[in-house]
Backbone as JSON, one array per atom type, in Angstrom:
{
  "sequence": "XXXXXXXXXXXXXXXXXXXXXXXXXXXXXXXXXXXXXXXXXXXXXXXXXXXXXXXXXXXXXXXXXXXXXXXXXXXXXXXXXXXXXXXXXXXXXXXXXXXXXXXXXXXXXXXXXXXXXXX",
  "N": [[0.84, -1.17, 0.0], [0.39, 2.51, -1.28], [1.37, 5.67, 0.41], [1.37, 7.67, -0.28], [0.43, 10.93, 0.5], [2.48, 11.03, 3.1], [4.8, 9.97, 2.12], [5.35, 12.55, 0.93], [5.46, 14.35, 3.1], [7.61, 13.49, 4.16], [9.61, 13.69, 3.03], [10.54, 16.32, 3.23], [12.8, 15.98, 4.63], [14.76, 14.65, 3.4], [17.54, 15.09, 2.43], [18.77, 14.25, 4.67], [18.31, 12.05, 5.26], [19.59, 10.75, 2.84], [22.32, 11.1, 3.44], [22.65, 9.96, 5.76], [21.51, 7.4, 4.86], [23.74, 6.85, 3.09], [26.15, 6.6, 4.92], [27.97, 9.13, 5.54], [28.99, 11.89, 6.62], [28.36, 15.69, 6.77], [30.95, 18.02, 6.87], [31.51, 21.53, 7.25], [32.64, 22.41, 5.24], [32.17, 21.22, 3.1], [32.66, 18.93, 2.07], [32.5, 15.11, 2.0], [32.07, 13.17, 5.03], [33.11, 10.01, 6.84], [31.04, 8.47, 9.08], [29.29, 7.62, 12.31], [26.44, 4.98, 11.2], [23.28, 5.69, 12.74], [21.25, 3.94, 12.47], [18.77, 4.48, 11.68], [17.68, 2.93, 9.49], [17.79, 4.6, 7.41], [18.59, 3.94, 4.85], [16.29, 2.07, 3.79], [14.08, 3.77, 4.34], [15.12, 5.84, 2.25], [14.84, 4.71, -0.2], [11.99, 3.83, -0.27], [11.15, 6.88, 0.03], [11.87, 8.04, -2.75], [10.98, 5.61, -4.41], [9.64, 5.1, -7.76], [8.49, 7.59, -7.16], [7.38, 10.12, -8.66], [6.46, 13.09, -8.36], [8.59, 13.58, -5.8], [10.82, 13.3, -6.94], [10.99, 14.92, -8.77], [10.77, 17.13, -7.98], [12.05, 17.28, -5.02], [14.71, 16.23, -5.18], [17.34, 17.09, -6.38], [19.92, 18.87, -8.49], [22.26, 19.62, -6.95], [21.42, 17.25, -4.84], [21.89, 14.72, -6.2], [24.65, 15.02, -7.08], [25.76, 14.74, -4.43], [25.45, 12.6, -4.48], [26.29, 10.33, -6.25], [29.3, 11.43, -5.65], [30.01, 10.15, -3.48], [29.03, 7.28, -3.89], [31.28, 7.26, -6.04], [33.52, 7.49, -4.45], [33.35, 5.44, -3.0], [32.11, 2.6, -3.59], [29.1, 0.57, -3.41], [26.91, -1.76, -2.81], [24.38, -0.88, -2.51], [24.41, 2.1, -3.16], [23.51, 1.63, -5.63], [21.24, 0.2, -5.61], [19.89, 2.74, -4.51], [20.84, 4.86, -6.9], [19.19, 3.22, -9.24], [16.7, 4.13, -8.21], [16.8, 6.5, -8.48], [17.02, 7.04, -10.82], [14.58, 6.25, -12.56], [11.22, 6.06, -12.34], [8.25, 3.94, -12.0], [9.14, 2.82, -14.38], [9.66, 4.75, -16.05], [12.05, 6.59, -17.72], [13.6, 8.85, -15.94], [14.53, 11.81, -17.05], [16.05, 14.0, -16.69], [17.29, 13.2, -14.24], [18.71, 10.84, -15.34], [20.42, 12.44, -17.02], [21.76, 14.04, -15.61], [23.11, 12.02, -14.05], [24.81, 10.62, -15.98], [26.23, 12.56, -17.56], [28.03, 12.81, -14.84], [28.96, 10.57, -14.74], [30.54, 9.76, -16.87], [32.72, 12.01, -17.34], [35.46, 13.3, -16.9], [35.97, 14.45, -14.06], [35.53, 14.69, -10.25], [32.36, 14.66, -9.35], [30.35, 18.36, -8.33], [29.05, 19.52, -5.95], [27.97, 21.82, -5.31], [27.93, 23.26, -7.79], [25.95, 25.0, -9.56], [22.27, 24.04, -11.23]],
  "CA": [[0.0, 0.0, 0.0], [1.28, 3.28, -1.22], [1.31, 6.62, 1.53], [2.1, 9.09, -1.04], [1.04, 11.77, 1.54], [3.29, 10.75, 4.11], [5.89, 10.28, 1.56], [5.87, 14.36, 0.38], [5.84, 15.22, 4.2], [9.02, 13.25, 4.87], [10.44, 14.17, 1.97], [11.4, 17.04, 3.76], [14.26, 15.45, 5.51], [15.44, 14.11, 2.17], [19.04, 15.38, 2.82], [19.58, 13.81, 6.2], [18.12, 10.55, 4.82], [20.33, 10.56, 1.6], [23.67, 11.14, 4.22], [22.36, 8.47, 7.16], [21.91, 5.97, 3.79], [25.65, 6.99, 2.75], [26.98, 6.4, 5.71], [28.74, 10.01, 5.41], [28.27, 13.59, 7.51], [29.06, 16.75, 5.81], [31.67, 18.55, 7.36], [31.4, 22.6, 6.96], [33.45, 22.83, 4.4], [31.39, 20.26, 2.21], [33.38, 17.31, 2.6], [31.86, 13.83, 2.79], [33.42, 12.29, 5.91], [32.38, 8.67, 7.62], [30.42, 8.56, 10.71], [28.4, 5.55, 12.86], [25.02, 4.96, 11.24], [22.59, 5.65, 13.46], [20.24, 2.16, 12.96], [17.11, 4.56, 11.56], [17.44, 2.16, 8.65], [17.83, 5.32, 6.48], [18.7, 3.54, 3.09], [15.26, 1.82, 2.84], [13.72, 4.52, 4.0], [15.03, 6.81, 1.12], [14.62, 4.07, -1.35], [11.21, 3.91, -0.29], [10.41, 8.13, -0.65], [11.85, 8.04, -3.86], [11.11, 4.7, -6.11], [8.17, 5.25, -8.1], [7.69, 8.71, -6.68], [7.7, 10.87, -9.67], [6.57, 13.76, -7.51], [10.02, 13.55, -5.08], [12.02, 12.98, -8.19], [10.72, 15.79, -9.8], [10.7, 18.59, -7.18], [12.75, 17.36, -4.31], [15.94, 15.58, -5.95], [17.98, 18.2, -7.69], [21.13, 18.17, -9.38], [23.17, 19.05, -6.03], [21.42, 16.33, -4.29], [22.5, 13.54, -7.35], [25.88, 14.83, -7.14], [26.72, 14.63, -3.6], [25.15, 10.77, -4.01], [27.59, 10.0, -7.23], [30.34, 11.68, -5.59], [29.77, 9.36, -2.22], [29.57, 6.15, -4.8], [32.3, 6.88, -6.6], [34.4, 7.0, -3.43], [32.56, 4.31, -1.86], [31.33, 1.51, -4.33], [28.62, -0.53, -2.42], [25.6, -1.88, -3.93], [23.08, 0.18, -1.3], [24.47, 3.09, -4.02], [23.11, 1.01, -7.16], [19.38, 0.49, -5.32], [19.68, 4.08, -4.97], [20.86, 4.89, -8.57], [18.24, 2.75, -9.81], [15.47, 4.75, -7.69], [16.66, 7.74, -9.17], [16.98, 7.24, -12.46], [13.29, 5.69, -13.36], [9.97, 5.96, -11.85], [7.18, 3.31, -12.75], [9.75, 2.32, -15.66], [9.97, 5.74, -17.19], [12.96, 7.39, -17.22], [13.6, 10.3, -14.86], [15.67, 12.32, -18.07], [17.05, 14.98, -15.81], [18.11, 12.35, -13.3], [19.84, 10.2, -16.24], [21.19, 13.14, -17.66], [23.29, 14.75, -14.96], [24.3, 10.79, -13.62], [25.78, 10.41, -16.94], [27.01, 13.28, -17.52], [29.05, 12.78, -14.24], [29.69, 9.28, -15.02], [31.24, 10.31, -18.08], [33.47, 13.22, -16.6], [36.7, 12.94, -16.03], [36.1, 15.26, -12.69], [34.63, 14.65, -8.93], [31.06, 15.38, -9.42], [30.31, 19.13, -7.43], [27.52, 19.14, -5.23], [28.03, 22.88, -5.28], [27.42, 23.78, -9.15], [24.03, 25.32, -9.75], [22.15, 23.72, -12.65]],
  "C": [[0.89, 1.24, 0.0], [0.23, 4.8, -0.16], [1.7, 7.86, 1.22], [1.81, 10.73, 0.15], [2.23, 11.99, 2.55], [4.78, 11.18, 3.28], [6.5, 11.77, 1.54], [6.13, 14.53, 1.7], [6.95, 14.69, 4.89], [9.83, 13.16, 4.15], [11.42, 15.61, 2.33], [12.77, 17.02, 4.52], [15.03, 14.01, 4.55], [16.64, 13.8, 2.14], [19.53, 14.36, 4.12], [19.51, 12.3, 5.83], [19.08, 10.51, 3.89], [21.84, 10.65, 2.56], [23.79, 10.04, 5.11], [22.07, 7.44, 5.6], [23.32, 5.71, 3.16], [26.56, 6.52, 3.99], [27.73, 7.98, 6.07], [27.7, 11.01, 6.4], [28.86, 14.38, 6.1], [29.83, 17.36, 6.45], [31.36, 20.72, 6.52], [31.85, 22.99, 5.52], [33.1, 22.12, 2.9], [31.79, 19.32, 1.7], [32.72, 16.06, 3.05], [32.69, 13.33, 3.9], [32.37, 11.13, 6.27], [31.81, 9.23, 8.83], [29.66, 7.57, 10.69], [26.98, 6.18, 11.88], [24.64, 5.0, 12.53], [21.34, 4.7, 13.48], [18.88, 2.87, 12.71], [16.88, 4.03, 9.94], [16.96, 3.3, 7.22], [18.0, 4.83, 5.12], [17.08, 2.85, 2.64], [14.36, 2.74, 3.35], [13.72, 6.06, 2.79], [14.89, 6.04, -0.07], [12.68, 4.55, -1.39], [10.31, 5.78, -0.84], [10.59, 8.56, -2.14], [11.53, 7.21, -5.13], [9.42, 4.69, -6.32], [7.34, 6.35, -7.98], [7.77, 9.91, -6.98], [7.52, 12.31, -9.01], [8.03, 14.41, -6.78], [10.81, 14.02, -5.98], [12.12, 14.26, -8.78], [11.18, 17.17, -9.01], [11.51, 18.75, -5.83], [14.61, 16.8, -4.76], [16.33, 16.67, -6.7], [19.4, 17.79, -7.91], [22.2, 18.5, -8.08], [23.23, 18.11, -5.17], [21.92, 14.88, -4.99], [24.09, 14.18, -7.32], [26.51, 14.67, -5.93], [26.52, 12.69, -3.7], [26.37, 10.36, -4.98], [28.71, 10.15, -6.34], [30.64, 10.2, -4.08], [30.12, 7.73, -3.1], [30.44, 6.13, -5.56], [33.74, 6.53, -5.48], [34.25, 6.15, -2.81], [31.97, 3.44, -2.71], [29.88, 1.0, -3.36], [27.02, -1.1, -3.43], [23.81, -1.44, -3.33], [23.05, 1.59, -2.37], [23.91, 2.95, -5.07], [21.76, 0.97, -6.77], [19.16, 1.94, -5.63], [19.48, 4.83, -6.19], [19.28, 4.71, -9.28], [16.75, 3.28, -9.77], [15.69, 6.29, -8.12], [16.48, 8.16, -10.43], [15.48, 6.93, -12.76], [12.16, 5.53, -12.27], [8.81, 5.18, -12.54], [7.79, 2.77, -14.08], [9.75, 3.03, -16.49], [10.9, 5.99, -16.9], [12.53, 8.83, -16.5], [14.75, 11.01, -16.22], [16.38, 13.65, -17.49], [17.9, 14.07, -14.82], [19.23, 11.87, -14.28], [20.83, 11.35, -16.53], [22.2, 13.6, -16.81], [24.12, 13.4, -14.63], [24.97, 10.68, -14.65], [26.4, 11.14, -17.14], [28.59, 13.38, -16.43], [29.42, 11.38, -13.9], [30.69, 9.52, -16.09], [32.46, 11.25, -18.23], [34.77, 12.77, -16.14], [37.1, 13.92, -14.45], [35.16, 14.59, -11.66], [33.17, 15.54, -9.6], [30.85, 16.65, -8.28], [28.97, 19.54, -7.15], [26.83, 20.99, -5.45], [27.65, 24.05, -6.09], [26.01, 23.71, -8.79], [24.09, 24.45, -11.17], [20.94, 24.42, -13.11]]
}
């Protein structure tokens, strides 16, 4: 059963979920660093606000939130980053073509993806 309300109103804490599923803090200076999970089972809860939830995808996901996640999986392989991926790129089995477009783009790149660039 889907809770699409619920979803948008904890969509607001998008960011904190997308860092507690990384494993990473941000440091001031905008630096991924490690730190303990905290056990609120943040990765399937951000799988869950985003797969399928064209909404999220559309209006909360932007291009500095897809680059601090890239930049996190490229330093960090794991396959918790590929569920993710996968929930960003395609909703209901459409493509997300802003999502694809910047991941490739900074798949493609011979630079660190910057969380920092406006798009």
């Amino acid at each position: 059963q889907e809770y699409r309300p619920n979803e948008i109103y904890a969509s607001q804490w998008l960011d904190h979920y997308m860092n507690q599923a990384m494993g990473t803090g941000e440091e001031e200076s905008g630096e991924l660093t490690e730190n303990v999970e905290y056990g609120i089972n943040a990765e399937d809860t951000l799988t869950e606000l985003i797969d399928n939830n064209k909404k999220i995808l559309e209006t909360r996901i932007k291009y500095k939130t897809r680059a601090k996640f890239m930049k996190a999986l490229m330093k960090r392989p794991k396959e918790k980053y590929v569920n993710l991926l996968r929930a960003l790129s395609t909703c209901d089995g459409i493509a997300m073509k802003n999502s694809q477009n910047d991941i490739s783009a900074m798949l493609l790149s011979n630079e660190d993806p910057d969380p920092s660039r406006q798009k």
